[in-house]
C-alpha positions in Angstrom: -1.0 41.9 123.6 -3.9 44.4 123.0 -6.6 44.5 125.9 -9.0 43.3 123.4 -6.9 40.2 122.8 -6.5 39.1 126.2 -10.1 40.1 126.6 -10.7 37.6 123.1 -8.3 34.7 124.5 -10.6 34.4 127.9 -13.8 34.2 126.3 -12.1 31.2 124.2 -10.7 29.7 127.6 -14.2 30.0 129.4 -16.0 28.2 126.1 -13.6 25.7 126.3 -14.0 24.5 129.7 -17.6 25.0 129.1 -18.4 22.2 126.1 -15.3 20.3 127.5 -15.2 20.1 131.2 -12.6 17.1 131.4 -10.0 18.6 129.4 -10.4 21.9 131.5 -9.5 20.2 134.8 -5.8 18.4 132.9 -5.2 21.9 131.8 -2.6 23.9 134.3 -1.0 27.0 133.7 2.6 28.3 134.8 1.5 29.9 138.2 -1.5 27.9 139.0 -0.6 25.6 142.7 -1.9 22.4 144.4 -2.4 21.5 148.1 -0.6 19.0 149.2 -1.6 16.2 152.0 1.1 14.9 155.1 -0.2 12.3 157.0 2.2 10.4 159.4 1.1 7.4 161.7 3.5 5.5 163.6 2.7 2.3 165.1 2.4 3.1 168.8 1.1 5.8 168.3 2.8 9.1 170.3 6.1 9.4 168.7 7.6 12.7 168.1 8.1 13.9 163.8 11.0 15.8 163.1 11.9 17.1 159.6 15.0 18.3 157.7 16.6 18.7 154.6 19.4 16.8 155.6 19.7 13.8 157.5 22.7 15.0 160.3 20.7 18.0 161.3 18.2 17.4 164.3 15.6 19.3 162.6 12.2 20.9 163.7 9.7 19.1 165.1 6.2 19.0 163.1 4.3 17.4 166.3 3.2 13.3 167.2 1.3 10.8 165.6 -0.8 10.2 164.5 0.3 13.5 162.1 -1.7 15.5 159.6 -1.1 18.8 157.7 -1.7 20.2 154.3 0.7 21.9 152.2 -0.7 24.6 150.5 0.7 26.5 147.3 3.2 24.3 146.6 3.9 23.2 143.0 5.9 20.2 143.7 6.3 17.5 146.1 9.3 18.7 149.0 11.4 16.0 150.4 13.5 15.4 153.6 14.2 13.3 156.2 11.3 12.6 159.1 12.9 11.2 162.1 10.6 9.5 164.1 11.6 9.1 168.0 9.7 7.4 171.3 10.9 6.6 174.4 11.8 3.0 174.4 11.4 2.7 170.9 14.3 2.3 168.2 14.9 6.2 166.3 13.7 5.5 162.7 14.4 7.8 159.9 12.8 7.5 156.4 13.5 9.9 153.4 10.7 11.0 151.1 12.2 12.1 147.6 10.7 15.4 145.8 8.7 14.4 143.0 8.3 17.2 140.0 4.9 17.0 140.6 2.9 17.5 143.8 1.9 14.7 145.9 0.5 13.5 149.5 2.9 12.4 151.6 1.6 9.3 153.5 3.8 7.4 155.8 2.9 4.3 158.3 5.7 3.6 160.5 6.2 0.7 162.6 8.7 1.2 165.6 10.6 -1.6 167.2 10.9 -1.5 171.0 14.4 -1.0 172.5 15.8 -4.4 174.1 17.2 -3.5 177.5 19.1 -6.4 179.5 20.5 -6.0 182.9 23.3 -7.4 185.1 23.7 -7.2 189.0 26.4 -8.5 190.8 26.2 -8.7 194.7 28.4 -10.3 196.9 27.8 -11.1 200.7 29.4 -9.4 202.8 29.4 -6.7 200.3 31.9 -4.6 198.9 34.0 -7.4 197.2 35.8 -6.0 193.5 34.1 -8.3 190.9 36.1 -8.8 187.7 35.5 -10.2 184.3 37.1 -12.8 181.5 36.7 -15.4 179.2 39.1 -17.4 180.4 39.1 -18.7 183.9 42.4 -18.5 184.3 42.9 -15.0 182.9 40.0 -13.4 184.9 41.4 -9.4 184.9 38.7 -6.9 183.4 37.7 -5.1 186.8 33.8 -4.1 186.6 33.8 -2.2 189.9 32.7 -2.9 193.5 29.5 -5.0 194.5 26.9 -4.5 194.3 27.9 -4.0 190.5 25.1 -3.1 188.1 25.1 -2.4 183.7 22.7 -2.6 181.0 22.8 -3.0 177.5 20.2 -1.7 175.1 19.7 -2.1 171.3 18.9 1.3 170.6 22.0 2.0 168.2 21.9 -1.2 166.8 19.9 -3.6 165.0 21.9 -6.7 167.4 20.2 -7.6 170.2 22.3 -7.2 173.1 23.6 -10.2 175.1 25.8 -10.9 178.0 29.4 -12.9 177.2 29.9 -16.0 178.6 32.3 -16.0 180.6 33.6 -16.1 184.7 33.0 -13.7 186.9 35.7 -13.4 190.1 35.1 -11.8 193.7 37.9 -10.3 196.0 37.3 -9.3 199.2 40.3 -9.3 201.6 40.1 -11.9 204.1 37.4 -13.9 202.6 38.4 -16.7 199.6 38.3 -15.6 195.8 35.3 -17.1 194.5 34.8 -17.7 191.1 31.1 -18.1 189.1 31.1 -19.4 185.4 28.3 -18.0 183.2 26.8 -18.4 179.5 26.1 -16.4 176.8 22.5 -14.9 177.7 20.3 -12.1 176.2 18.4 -11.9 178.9 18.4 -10.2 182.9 21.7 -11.8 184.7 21.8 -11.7 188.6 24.9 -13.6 190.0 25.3 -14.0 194.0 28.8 -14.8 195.6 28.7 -16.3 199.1 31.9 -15.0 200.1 33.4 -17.9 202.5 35.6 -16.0 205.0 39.7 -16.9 205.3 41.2 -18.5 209.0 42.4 -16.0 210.9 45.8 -15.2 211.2 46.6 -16.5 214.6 46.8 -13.9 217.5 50.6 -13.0 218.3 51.9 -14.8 221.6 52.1 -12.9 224.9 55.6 -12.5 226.4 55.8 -11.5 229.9 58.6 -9.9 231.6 60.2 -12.3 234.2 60.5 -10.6 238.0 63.2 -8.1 238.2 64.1 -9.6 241.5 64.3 -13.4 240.3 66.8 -11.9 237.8 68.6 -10.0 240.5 69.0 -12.3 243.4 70.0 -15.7 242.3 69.1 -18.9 244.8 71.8 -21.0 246.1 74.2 -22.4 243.6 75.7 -25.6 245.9 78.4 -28.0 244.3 78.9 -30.7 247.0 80.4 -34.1 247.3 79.9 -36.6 250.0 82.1 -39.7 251.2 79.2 -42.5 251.3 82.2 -44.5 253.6 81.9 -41.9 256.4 78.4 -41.2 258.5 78.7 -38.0 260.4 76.1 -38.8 262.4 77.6 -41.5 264.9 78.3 -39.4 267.0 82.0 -38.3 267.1 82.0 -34.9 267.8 82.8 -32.2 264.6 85.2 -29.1 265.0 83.9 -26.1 262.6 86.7 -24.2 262.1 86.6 -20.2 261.8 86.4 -19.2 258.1 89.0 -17.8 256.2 87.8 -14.3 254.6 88.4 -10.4 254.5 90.0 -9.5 257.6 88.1 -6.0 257.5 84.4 -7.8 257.7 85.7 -9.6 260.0 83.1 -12.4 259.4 84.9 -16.1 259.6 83.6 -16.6 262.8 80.2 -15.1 262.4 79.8 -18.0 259.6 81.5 -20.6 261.7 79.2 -20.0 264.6 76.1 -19.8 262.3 76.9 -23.0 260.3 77.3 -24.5 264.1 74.2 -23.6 265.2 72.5 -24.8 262.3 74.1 -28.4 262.2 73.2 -28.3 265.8 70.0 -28.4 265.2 70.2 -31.4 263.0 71.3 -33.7 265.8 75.4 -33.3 265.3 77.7 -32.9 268.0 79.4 -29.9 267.3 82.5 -28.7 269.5 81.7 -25.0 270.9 84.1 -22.6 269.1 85.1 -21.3 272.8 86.6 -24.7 273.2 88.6 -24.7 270.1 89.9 -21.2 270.3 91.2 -22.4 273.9 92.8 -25.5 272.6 94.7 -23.4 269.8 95.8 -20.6 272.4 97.4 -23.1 274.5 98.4 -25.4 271.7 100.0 -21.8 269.3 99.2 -19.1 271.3 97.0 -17.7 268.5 93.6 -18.2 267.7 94.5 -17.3 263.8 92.3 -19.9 260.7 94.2 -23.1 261.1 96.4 -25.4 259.0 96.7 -28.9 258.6 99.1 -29.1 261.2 97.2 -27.2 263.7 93.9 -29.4 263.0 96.3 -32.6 263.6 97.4 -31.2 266.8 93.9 -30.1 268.0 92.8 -33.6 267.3 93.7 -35.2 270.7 92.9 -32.3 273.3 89.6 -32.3 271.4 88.9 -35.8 270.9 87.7 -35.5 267.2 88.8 -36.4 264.7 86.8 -34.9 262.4 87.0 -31.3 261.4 85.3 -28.4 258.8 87.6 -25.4 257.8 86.5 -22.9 255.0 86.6 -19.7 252.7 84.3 -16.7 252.1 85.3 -15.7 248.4 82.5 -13.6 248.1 81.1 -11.3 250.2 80.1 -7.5 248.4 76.5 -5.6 247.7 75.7 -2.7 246.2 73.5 -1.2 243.1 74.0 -3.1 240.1 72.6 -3.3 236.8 70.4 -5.8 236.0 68.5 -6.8 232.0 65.8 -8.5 231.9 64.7 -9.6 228.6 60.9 -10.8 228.2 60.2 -14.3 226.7 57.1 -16.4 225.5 55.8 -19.1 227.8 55.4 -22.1 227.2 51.7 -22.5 226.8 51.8 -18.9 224.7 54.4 -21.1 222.3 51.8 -24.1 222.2 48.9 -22.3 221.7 50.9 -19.9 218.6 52.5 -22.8 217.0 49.4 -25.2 216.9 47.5 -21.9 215.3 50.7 -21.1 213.1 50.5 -24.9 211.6 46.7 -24.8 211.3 46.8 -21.4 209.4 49.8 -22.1 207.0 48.4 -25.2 206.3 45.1 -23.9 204.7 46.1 -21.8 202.2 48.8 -24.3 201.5 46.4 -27.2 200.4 44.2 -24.9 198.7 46.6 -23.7 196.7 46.1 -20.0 197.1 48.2 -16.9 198.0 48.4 -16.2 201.5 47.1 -12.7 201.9 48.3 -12.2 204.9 51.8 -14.0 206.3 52.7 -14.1 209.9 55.5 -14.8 211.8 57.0 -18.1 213.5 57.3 -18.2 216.6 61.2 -18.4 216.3 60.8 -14.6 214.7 58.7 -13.4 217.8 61.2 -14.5 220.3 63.7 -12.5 218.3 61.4 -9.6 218.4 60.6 -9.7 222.3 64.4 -10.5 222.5 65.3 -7.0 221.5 62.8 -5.6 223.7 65.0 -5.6 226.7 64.6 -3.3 230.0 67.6 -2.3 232.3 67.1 -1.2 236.0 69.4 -0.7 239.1 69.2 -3.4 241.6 70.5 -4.0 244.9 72.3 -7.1 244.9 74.5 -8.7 247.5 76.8 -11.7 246.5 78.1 -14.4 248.9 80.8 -17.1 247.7 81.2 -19.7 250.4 84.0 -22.7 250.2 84.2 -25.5 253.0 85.1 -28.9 253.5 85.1 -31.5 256.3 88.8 -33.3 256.9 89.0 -37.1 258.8 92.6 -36.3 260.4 93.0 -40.2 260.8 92.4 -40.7 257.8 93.6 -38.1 255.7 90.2 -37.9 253.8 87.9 -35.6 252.9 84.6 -36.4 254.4 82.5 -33.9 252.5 82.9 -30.7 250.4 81.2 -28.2 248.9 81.2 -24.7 247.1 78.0 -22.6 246.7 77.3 -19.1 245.8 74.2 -16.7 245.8 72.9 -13.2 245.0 70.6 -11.9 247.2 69.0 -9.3 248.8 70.9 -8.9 251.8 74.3 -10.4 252.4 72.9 -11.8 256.0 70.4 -13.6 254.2 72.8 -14.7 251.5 75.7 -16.2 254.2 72.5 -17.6 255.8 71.5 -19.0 252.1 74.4 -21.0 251.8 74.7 -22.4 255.2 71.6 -23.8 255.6 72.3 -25.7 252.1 75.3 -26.8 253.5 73.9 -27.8 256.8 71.4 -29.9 254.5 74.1 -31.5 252.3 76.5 -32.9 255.6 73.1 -34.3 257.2 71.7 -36.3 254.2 72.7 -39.9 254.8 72.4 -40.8 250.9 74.8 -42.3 248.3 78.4 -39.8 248.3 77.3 -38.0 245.0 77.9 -34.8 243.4 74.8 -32.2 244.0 73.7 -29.2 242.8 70.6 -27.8 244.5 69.1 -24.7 244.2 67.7 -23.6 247.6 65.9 -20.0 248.6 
C-alpha cells in the first residue's frame, strides 16, 4: 500500500468516527488492548491470594484482601487458580476460566472457620497409660501417658470432627484399672480418673535366729519313774552308792558324794559314803561299784535297806559344730497370715489380676530354712543312769535316766543331779516324768 493510500484510508477512519461516534467505540483492530480489573474480597477480610496456572502448584502470592489490581494490555481474560488461606479459616480455592474476550475479574469469598475439638485425659496420681476402645471389654488402643492431650480440626475436611464413643481405661501399677465410658461428642472432652490405690502386699515376716547357746547346750532331759507304794522320806536311812563310769575321770564318787549332799539338803537320811566304803572293806576287802550281792550284804551292818547305785554314760566336751536355722515367730506368722488372707482375698472378689503375688508363709519358712549359719561351740555332754533298790523287797523304788549338754561338764553332772535330787523328794503319784531343768 502506497503512502497516499494509507494516508487516504485514515482520513476515511477519522470521518467515520466523526459522523458515527457509537460505531467507532464497537470497532477494534488486531493489536488494539483493554485493561482489565481484579478485585478479590474475602469474608473476613485479611486472607492471603495466591495464583497459579495450575491447581498443585503453591503459586505466587498477589497480596490480602480486600485485593485490587488492573491488568493492563491484555487482550483476553487469563485464568488460574486463587487459593485463598487465613489462619483458622478452611483453604478455599476457586478457578476463573479464560474468556476470549477480556473481562474483570471479581470474586467475593466467604471462608468457613476451622472447627478445632480437644481431649485431655488426666489421671490422679498421674502418669497412669490411658487406652482406648469401643468395646469395654476389648479396651487395647494405647493413647499415651496422662496427662494425654489431641485435637481434631476440620481443616482438610468438610466433616466436622468428633470424638468416638467409646471407654477410656487407666493403668497405673498399684492402683485399680479404672474404666470411664464416653459418647460420641463434637465438642471439648475432659475425662478425670480418680485412681483408687491397690492393698498392699503384706510386709514379709521377720525370722530371728535362735541363741547359738540354746542350740548348743541342751537343759536336762530326765526320764524318771517313781513307786507311789514307797515314801523315802520316813526316815530309813538311803545308801548312794559310788557310780559306775570311766575309770580314767575317775568321777563315780565325785557324783555319788554330790547327789548325797544334795538329797541332804532335802531332809533324807543319807549314809556317809566313809561308812559304806568301810562296811564293803570289811565285808570284800574292796571298795570296787557294788553288786546285788554286795548291797544285800551291806544291808544289815548298815541298817538300810534302801539303796541308789548308778552309771555315768556320758561324760565328754570339746568344740563341736553346731546349725542353727532361723524361723518365724509366732506372732510374725499371725500377723503375715492375717495380711496374706486379707490381701488374696481382694483381688479375688473383685475379680481382677493380682499384680503383684506374694508368698505363703509355708514358702517363707522354706526360704529362711535354707538360710542356715554354722559355728563351733564348746559343748560338754553328761549321760547319768541311777536307780534306788528296796533289798527287802526286791523293788525298785525309783529310777531315772537324764542327759544334758552344757557348758561345762561340772555344771552338767550338777544339772542332772539336782533333777534327780528333785524327782526322789517329790511325794506325788509314781509316774513317768520328763522335765526339762537349767
Amino acid at each position: 500500500m502506497t503512502r497516499l493510500n494509507l494516508f487516504r484510508v485514515l482520513i476515511a477512519v477519522m470521518a467515520f468516527c466523526t459522523f458515527c461516534p457509537m460505531q467507532a467505540y464497537s470497532l477494534s483492530f488486531p493489536w488494539s488492548t483493554t485493561p482489565i480489573n481484579r478485585e478479590i474480597t474475602s469474608t473476613p477480610d485479611g486472607a492471603a491470594i495466591y495464583y497459579s496456572l495450575k491447581e498443585d502448584e503453591p503459586g505466587t502470592k498477589l497480596g490480602n484482601t480486600p485485593f485490587k489490581d488492573v491488568i493492563k494490555d491484555s487482550k483476553k481474560s487469563p485464568g488460574g487458580y486463587y487459593r485463598i488461606e487465613m489462619e483458622g479459616y478452611k483453604p478455599k480455592t476457586i478457578f476463573v476460566p479464560n474468556q476470549e474476550k477480556p473481562a474483570d475479574i471479581k470474586q467475593d469469598i466467604e471462608l468457613q472457620p476451622i472447627t478445632t475439638i480437644r481431649l485431655k485425659v488426666t489421671s490422679n496420681p498421674p502418669g497412669a497409660v490411658i487406652l482406648f476402645g469401643r468395646d469395654k471389654n476389648n479396651i487395647t488402643k494405647e493413647l499415651g501417658p496422662a496427662p494425654y492431650t489431641e485435637s481434631k480440626t476440620d481443616a482438610a475436611s468438610e466433616q466436622k470432627p468428633y470424638w468416638e464413643k467409646g471407654f477410656y481405661k487407666a493403668l497405673l501399677k498399684g492402683y485399680r484399672p479404672k474404666v470411664i465410658a464416653s459418647d460420641r461428642s463434637g465438642e471439648n472432652r475432659q475425662i478425670n480418673f480418680e485412681l483408687e490405690p491397690l492393698p498392699l502386699p503384706p510386709e514379709p515376716p521377720k525370722a530371728e535366729y535362735p541363741d547359738r547357746k540354746t542350740v548348743a547346750w541342751k537343759p536336762v532331759n530326765l526320764d524318771a519313774f517313781k513307786n507311789p507304794d514307797v515314801d523315802l522320806s520316813s526316815g530309813l536311812p538311803l545308801a548312794v552308792m559310788n557310780f559306775k563310769g570311766n575309770s580314767a575321770q575317775e568321777i563315780g564318787s565325785l557324783v555319788a558324794d554330790s547327789l548325797i549332799l544334795k538329797l541332804q539338803r532335802k531332809g533324807f537320811v543319807v549314809i556317809e559314803r566313809e561308812l559304806i566304803e568301810k562296811a564293803i572293806t570289811d565285808l570284800k576287802g574292796t571298795a570296787s561299784a557294788p553288786g546285788i550281792e554286795l548291797i544285800n550284804s551291806l544291808s544289815a551292818p548298815l541298817k538300810t535297806r534302801y539303796f541308789m547305785i548308778g552309771s555315768i554314760h556320758e561324760y565328754v566336751s570339746g568344740n563341736e559344730n553346731v546349725t542353727i536355722i532361723p524361723f518365724i515367730p509366732d506372732r510374725e506368722k499371725e500377723r503375715y497370715q492375717k495380711e496374706y488372707d486379707a490381701y488374696t482375698a481382694y483381688f479375688k472378689g473383685e475379680n481382677i489380676p493380682n499384680p503383684q503375688p506374694v508368698k505363703t508363709l509355708q514358702e517363707w519358712e522354706l526360704e529362711f530354712n535354707a538360710k542356715l549359719q554354722t559355728f563351733s561351740m564348746p559343748i560338754a555332754r553328761v549321760s547319768i543312769t541311777a536307780k534306788i533298790l528296796d533289798v527287802k523287797s526286791g523293788k525298785t523304788v525309783w529310777t531315772g535316766i537324764a542327759n544334758v549338754s552344757e557348758n561345762g561338764l561340772q555344771r552338767g553332772m550338777n544339772t542332772i543331779l539336782s533333777a534327780m535330787a528333785d524327782s526322789i523328794a517329790d511325794q506325788g503319784e509314781g509316774k513317768a516324768e520328763n522335765k526339762n531343768k537349767h
